[in-house]
Backbone as CSV, one residue per row, in Angstrom:
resi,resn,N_x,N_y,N_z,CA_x,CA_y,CA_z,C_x,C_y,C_z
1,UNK,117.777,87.210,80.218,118.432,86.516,79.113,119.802,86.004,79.557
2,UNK,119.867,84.742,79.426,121.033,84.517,79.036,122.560,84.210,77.968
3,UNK,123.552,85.029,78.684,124.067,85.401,77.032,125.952,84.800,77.614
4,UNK,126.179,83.773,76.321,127.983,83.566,76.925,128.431,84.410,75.429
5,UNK,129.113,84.503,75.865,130.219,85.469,74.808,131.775,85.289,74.310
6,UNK,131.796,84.114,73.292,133.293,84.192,72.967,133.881,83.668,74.295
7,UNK,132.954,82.480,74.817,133.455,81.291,76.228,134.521,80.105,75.822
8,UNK,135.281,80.606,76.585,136.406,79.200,76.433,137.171,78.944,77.346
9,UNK,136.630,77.378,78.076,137.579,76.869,79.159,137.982,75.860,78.555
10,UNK,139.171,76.299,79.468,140.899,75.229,79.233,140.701,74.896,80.454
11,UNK,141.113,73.336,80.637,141.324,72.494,81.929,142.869,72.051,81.415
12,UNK,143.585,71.717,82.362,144.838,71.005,81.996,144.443,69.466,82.258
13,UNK,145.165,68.589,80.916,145.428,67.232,81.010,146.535,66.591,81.300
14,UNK,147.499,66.561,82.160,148.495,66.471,82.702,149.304,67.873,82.315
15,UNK,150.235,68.260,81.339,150.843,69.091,80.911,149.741,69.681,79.807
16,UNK,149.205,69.186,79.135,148.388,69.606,77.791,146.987,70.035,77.853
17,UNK,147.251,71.729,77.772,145.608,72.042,77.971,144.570,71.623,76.797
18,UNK,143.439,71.320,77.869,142.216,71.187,76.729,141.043,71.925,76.888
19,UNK,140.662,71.849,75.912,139.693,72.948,75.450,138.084,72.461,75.487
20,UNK,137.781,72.574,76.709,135.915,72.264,76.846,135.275,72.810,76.140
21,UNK,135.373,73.867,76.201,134.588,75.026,75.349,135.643,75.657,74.571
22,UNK,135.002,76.187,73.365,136.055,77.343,72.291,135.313,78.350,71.598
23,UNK,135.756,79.113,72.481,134.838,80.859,71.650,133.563,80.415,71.536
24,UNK,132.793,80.298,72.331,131.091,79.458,72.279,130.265,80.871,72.423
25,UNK,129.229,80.726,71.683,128.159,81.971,71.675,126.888,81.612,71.442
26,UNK,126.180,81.907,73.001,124.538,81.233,72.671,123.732,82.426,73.521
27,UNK,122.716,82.577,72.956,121.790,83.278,73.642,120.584,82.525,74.504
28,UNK,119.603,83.059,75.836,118.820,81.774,75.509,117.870,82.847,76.317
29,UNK,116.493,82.852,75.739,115.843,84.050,76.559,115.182,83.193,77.192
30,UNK,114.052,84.523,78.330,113.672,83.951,79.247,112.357,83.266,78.966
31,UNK,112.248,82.045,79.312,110.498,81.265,79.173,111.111,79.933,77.791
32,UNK,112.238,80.046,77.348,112.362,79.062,76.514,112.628,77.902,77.107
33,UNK,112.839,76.606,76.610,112.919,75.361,76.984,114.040,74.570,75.839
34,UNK,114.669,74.469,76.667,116.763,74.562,75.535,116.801,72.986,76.461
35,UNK,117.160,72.376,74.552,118.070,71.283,75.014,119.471,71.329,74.905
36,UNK,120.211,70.827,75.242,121.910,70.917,74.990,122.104,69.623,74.957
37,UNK,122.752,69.234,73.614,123.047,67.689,73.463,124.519,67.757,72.796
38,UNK,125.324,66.233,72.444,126.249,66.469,71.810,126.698,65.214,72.637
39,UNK,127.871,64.348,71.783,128.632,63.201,72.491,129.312,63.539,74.033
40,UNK,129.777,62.767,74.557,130.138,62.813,75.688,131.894,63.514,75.568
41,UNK,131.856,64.343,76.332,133.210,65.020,76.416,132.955,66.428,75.412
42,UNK,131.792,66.725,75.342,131.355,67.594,73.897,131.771,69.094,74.774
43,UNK,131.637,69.034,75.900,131.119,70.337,76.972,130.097,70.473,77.472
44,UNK,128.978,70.196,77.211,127.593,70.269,77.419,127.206,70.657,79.177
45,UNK,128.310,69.371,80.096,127.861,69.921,81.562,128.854,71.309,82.121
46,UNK,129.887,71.023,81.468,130.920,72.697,81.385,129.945,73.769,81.275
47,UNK,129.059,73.679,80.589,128.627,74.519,79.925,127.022,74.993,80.629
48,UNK,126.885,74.021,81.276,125.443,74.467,82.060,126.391,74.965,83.343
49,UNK,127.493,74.257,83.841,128.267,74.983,85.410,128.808,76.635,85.128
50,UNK,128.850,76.945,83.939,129.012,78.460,83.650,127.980,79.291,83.671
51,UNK,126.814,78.399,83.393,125.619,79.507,83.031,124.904,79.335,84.606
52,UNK,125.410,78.555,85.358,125.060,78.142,86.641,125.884,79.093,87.234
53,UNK,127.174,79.671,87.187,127.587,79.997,88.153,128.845,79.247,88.699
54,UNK,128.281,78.248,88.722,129.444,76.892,89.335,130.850,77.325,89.255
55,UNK,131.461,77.951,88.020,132.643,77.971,87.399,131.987,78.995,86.677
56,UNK,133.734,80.176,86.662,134.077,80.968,85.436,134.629,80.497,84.260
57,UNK,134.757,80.846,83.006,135.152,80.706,82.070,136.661,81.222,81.834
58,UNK,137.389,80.463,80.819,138.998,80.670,81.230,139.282,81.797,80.405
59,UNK,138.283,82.337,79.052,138.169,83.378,78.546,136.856,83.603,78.074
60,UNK,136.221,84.969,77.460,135.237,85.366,77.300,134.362,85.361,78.637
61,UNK,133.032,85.648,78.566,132.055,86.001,79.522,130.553,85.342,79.388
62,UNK,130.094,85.295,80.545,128.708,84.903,80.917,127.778,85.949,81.381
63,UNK,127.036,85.954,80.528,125.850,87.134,81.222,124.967,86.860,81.624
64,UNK,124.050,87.105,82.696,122.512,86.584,83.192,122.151,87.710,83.499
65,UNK,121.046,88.347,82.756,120.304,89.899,82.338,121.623,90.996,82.636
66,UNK,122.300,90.568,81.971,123.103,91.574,82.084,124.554,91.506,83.399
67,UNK,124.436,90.555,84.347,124.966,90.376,85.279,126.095,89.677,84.674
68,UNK,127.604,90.104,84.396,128.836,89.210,84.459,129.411,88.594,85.471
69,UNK,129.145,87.525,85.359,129.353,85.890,86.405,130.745,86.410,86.975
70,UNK,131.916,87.011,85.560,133.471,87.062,86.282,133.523,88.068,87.469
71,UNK,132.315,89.313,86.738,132.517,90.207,87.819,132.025,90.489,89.100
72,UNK,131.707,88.962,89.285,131.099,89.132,91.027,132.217,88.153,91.888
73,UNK,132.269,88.724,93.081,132.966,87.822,94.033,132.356,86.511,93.856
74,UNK,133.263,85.578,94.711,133.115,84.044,94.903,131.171,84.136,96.060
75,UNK,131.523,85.358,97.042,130.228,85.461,97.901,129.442,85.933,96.831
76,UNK,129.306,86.418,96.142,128.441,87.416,95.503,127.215,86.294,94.387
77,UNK,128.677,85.162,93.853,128.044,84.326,92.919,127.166,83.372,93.438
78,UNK,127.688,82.943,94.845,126.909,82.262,95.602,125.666,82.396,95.939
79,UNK,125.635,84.061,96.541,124.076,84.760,97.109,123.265,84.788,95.540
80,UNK,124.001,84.681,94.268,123.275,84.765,93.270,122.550,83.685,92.583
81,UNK,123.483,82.720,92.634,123.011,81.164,92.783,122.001,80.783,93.320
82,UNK,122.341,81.351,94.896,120.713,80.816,95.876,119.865,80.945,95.292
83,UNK,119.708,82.193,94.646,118.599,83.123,94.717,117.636,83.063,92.934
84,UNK,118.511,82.410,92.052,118.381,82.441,90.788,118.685,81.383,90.175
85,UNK,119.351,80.577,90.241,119.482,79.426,89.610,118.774,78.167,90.572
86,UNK,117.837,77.249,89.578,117.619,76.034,90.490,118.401,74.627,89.703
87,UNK,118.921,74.096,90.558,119.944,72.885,89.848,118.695,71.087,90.104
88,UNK,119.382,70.845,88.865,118.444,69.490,89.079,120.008,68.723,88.484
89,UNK,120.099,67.629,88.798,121.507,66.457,88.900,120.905,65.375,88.334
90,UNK,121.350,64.573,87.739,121.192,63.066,87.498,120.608,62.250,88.828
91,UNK,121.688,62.409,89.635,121.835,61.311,90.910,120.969,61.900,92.065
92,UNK,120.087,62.828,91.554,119.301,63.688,92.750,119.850,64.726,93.716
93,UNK,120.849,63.771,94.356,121.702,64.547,95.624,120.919,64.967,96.793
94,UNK,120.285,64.615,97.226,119.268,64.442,98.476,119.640,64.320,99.592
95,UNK,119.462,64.716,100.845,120.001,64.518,101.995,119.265,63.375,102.151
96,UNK,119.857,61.916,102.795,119.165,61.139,103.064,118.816,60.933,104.523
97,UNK,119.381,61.922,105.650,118.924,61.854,106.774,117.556,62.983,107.029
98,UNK,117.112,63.649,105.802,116.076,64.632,105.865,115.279,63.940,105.487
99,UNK,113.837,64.265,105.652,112.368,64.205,105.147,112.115,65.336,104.233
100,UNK,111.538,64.162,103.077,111.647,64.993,101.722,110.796,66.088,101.810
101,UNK,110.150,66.843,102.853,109.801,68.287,103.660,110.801,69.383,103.731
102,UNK,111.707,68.607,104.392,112.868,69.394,105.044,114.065,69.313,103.593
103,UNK,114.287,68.168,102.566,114.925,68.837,101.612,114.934,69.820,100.712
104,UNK,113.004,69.599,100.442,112.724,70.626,99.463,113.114,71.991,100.127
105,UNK,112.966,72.136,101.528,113.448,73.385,102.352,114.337,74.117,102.183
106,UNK,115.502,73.302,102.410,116.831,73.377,101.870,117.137,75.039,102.067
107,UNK,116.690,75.568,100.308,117.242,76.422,100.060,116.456,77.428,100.718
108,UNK,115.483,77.998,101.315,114.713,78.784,101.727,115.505,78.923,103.293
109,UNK,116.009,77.995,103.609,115.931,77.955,105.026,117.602,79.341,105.317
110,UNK,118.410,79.337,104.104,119.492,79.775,104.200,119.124,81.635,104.051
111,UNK,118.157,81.793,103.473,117.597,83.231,103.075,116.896,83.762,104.076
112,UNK,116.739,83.390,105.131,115.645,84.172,106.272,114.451,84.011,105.878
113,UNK,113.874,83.315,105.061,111.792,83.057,105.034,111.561,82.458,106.078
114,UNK,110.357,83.099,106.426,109.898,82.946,107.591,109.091,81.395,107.902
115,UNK,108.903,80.530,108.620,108.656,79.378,109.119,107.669,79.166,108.259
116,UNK,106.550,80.106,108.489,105.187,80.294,108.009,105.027,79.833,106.101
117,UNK,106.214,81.139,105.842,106.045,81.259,104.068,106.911,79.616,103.588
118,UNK,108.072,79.330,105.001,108.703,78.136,104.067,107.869,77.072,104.079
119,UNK,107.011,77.030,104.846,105.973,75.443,104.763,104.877,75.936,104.059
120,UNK,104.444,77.297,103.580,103.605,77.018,102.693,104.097,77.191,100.990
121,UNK,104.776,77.396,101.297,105.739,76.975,99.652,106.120,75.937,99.276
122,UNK,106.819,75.155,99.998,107.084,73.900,100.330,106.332,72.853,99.957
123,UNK,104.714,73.455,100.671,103.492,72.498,100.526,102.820,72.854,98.980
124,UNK,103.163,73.889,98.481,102.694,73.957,97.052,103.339,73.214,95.794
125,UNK,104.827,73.583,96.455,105.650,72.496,95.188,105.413,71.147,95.496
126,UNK,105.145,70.637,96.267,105.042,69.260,96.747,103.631,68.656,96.182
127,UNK,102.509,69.857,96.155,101.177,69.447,95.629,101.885,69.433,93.903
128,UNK,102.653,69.960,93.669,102.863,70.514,92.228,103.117,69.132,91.426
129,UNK,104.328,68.626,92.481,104.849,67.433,92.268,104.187,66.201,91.888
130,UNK,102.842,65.978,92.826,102.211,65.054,93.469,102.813,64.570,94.219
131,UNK,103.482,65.116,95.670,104.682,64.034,96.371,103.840,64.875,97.584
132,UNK,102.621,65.539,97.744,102.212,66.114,99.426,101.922,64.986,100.299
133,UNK,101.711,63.685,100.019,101.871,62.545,101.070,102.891,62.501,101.366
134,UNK,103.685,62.637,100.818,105.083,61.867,101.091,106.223,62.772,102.001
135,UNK,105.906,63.882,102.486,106.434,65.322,102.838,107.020,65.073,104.210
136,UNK,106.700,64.028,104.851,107.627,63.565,105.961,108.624,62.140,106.065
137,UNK,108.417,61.533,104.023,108.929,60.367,104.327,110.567,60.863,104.528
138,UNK,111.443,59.743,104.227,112.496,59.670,104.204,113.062,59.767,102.688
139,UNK,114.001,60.238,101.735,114.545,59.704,100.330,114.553,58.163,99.812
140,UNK,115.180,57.729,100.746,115.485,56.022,100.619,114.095,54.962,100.400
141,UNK,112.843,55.754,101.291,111.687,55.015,100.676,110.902,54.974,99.181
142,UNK,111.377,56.293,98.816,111.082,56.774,97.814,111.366,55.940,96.342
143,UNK,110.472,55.488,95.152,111.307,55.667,93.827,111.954,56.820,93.202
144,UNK,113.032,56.225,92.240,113.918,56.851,91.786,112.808,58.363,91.113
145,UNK,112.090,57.962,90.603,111.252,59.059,89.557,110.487,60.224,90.750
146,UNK,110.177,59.594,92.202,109.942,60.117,93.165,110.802,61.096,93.873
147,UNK,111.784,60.512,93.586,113.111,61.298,94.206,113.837,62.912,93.291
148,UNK,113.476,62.107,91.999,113.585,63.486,91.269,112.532,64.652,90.989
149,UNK,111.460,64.284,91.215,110.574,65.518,91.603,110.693,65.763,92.904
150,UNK,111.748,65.300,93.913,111.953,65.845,95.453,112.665,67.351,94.740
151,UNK,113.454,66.355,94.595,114.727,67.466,93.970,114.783,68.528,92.519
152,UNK,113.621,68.185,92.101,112.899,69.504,91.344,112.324,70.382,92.113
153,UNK,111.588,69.927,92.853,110.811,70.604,93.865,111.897,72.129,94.785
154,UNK,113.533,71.499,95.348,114.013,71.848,96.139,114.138,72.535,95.249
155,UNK,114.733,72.270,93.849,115.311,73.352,92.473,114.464,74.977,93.006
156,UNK,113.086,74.342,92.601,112.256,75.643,92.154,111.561,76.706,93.783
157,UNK,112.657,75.678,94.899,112.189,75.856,95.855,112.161,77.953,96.159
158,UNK,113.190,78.184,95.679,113.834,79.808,95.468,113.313,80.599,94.502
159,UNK,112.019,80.095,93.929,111.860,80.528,92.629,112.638,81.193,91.892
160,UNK,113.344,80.423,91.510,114.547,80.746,90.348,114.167,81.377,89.358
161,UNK,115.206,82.004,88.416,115.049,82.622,87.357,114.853,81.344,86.127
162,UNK,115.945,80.340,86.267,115.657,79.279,85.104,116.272,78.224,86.106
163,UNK,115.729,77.134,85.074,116.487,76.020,85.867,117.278,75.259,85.291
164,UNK,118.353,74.476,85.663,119.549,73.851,85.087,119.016,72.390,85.439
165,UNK,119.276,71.842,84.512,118.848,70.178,84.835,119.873,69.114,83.829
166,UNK,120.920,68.509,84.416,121.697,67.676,83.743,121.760,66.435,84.066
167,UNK,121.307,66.051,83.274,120.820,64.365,82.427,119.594,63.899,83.713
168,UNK,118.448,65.019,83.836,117.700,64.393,84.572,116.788,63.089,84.704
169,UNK,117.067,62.871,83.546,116.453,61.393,83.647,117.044,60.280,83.161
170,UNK,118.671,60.493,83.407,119.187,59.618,83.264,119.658,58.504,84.161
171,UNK,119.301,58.625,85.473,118.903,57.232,86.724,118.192,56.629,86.416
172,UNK,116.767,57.207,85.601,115.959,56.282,85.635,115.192,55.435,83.887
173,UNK,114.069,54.517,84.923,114.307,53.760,83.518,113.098,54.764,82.707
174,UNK,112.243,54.227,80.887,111.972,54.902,80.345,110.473,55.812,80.743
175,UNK,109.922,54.639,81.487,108.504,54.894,82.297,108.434,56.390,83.174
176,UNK,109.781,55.971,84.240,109.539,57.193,85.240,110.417,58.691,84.385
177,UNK,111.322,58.220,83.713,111.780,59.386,82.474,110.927,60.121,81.711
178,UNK,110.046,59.553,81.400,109.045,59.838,80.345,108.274,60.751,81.377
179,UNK,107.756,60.321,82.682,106.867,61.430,84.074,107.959,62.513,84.009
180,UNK,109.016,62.376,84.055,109.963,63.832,84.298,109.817,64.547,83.724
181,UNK,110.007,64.145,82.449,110.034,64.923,81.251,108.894,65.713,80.757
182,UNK,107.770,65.136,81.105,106.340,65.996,80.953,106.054,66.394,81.930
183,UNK,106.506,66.604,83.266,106.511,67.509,84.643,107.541,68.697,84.131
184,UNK,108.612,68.277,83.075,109.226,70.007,82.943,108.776,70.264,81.700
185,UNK,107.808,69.611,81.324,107.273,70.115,79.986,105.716,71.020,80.672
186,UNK,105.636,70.683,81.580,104.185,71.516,82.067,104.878,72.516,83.285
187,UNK,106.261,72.734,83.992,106.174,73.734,84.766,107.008,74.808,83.446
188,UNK,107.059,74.414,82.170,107.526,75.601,81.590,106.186,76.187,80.483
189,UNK,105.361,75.430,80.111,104.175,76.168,79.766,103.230,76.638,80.580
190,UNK,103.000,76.201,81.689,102.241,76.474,82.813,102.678,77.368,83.481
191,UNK,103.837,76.947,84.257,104.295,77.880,84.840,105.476,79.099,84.695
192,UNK,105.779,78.746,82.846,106.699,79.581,82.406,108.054,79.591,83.012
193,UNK,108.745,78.738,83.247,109.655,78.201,83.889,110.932,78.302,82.484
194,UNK,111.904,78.915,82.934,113.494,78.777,81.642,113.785,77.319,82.030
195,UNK,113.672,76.581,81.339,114.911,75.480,81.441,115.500,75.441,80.351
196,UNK,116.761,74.363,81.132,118.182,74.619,79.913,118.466,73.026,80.955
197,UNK,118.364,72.022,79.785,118.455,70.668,80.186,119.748,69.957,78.967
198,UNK,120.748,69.559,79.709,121.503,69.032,79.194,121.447,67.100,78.992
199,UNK,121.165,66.176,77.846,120.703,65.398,77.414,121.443,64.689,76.716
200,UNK,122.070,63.285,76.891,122.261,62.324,75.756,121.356,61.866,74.823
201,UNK,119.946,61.891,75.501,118.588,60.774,75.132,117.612,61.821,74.147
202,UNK,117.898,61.118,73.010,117.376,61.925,71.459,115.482,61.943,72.047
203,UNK,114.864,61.134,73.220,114.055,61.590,73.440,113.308,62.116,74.437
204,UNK,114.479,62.512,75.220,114.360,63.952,76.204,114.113,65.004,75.263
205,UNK,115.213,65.283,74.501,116.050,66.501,74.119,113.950,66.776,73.148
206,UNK,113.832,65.954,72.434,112.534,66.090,71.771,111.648,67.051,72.626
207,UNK,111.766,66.575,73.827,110.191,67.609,74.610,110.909,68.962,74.414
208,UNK,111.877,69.265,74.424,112.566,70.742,74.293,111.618,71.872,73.104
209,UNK,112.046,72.918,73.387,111.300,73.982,72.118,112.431,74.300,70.998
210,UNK,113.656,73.981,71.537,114.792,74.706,71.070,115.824,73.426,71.161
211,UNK,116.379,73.214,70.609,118.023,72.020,70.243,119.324,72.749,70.222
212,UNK,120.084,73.147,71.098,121.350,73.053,70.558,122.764,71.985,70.534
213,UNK,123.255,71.629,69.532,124.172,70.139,69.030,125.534,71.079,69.587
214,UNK,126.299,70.619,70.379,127.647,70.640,71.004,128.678,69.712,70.485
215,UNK,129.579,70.387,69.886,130.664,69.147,69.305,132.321,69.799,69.541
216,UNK,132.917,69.116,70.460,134.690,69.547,70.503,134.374,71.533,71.475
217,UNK,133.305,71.077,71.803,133.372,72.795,72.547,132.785,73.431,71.589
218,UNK,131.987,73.309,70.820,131.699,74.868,69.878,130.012,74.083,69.433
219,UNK,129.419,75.180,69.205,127.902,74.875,68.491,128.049,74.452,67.299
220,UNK,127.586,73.027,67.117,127.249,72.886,65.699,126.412,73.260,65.079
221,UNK,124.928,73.161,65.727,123.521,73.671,65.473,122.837,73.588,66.356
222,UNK,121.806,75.011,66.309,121.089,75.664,67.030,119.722,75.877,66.307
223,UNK,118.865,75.150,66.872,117.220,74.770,65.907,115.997,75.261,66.878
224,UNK,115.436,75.846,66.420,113.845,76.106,67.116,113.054,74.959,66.657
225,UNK,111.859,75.023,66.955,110.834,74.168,66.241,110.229,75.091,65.718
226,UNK,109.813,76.459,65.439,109.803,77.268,64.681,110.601,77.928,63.442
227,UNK,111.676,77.506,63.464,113.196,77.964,62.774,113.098,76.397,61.700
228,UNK,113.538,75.490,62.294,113.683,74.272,61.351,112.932,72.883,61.910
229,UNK,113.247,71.869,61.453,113.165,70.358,62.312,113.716,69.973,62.907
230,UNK,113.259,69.961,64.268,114.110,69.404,65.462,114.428,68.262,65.240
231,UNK,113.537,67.150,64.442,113.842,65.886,64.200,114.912,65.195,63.177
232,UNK,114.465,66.541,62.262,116.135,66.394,61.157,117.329,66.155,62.382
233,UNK,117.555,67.380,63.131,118.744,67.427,63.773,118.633,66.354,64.690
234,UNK,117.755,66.029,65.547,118.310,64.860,66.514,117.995,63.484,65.357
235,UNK,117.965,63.188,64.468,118.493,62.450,63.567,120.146,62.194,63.035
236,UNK,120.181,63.610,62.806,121.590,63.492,62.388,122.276,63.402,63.679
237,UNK,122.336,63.515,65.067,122.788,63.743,66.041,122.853,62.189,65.989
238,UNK,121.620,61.247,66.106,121.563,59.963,66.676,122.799,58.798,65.310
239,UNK,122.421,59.685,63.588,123.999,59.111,63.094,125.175,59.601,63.796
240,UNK,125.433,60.554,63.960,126.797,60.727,64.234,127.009,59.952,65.976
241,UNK,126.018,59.896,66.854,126.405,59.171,67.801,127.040,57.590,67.608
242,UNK,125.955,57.219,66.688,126.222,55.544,66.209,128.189,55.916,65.434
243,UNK,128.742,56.488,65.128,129.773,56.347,64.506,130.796,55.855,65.396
């Protein structure tokens, strides 16, 4: 489970601190599928780099099963990162002198797996993907929608505990968005996969099980599709964006 507790980072704006987050409190267990939405400057990517690890919080705490993010060394958060969090980016972030073989590798290669287990893991996420032709191209040959199941692939390369994915389909246009979005809509029923996807696009955030609305740092609302209508809320989300 993941649990923040009474989270609040202050960044300074020249002299005048501001407040990303303020006293924020979310739970998010394991196997759910969480959107995080809210205008731009809301916190939303603050807020996945805490539950990532990326960054501590300037007060309160982050828990992952129990593990406080503050109370591990800078090494400690790192070896925890490898090992538990898989990150997915907008812009991919791909080595472009690797073969999308050797990126998905990546993270395996830093843990000691053996030659054997990293190419046959490798070769499973890649079948997972539909990208096992492509396992010696280059990034740059690749489409954009191609490129982000590279880099899903590398995500889940560690079999992570959950995965972090911010504005993953926002490179691309609605066609190859729409393939993303039902590739993490089937490795979390299928393969029971946590994601926690941070979203402008009222119809990303839709494939989600769960909505939470981010406004000035603090939860506005927090919706199941069991609990209420997800569509009420990304309704009212899509007025208050138009304002």
């Amino acid at each position: 489970m993941i649990v923040t507790r009474q989270v609040t980072k202050t960044f300074l704006n020249g002299k005048e601190p501001f407040h990303a987050l303020h006293q924020l409190n979310i739970e998010i267990k394991k196997g759910e599928f969480v959107a995080i939405m809210g205008p731009s400057g809301a916190g939303k990517s603050t807020l996945l780099q805490l539950i990532g690890g990326l960054d501590l919080p300037t007060e309160g705490e982050v828990l992952i099963d129990d593990i406080a993010m503050h109370q591990l060394s800078e090494k400690e958060r790192t070896l925890f990162r490898r090992r538990n969090v898989g990150f997915v980016f907008q812009d991919y972030q791909l080595i472009s002198t690797l073969t999308v073989e050797e990126n998905v590798a990546l993270p395996l290669e830093a843990d000691n797996v053996s030659r054997l287990e990293i190419k046959t893991r490798v070769l499973k996420l890649l079948t997972l993907m539909g990208l096992e032709n492509k396992a010696q191209e280059l990034p740059n040959v690749l489409s954009g929608g191609q490129q982000q199941r590279v880099a899903i692939a590398r995500a889940l390369a560690a079999n992570p505990r959950f995965l972090l994915a911010d504005e993953p389909t926002g490179n691309l246009d609605r066609k190859r968005g729409t393939e993303i979005l039902q590739l993490l809509t089937k490795l979390h029923k299928e393969e029971r996969h946590t994601i926690i996807m941070v979203t402008h696009d009222i119809l990303a955030a839709g494939y989600a099980d769960r909505i939470i609305m981010i406004k000035d740092g603090t939860v506005q609302s927090d919706t199941t599709r069991e609990e209420g209508d997800t569509d009420a809320v990304l309704a009212s989300f899509m007025a208050e964006y138009k304002r």
